[in-house]
N, C-alpha and C positions, 0 to 999 in steps of 0.2 A: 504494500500500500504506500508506502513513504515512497518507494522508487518511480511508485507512478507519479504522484504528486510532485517530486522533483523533474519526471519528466515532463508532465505537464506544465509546470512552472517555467523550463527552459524553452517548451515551443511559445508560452504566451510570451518571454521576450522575445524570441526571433520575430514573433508577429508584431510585436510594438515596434522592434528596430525597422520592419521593413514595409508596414504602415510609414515611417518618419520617410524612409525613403521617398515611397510614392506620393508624399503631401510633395515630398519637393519635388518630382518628377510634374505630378500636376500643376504647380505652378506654371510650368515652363510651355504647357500644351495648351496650342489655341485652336480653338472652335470656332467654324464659321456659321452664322447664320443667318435666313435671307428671307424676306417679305416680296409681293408685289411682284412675283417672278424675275425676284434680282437687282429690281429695281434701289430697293435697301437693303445695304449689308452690314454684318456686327460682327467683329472679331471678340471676342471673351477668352480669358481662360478659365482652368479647372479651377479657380482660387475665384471666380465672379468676378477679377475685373476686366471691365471691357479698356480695351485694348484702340481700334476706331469704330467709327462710323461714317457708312460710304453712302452719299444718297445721291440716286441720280438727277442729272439737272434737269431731266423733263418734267420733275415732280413739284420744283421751286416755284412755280406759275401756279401752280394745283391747287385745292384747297386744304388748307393747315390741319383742318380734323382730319383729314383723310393721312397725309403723308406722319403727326402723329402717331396714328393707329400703324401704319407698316412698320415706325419704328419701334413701336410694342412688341409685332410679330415678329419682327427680326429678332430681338432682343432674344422674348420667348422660346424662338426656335432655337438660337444657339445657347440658352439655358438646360433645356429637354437634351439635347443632346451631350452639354456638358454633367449632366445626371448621368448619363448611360455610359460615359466613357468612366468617372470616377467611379461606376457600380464596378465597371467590369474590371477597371485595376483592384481595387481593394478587394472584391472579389477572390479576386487570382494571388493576393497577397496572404488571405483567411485560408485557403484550400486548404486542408487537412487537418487544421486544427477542429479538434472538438467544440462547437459550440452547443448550449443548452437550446430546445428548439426557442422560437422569436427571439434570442442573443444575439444579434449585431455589433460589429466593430463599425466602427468607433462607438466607444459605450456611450 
């Protein structure tokens, strides 16, 4: 019993050290995401900050509620995605650790 519990012990740090890694690996990865069939785009990264915003100039004439709302959807799409890339590192960073079922990392 003790052997498992220190084995157990030494895979939750490897998983803590290698959660630390991938927070900083996601820093550094940006997402793109795009409204209006392209017309606005958003770079974010895995850490939520955006990075630019690209609008195009045919939309500057347009009306403001409208070019607003795409750069919602822009924003949004490259949120939703930046969700799915951070699932699937931390993910792959958890594999084979025992978790209790509903236990997720990060606690």
């Amino acid at each position: 019993m003790k052997n498992q519990i220190a084995g157990l012990m030494r895979q939750a740090q490897q998983v803590q050290e290698n959660m630390k890694k991938i927070q900083e690996t996601l820093a550094d990865i940006q997402i793109e995401g795009s409204s209006g069939g392209g017309l606005v785009s958003v770079i974010v990264t895995c850490r939520h900050d955006v990075k630019s915003i690209k609008i195009d100039e045919s939309l500057l004439s347009d009306d403001k509620d409208m070019l607003e709302d795409l750069v919602v959807a822009a924003l949004n799409d490259a949120l939703r995605k930046v969700d799915v890339v951070s699932k699937e590192k931390v993910s792959n960073a958890t594999s084979g650790f025992p978790l209790p079922d509903g236990m997720k990392f990060p606690f």
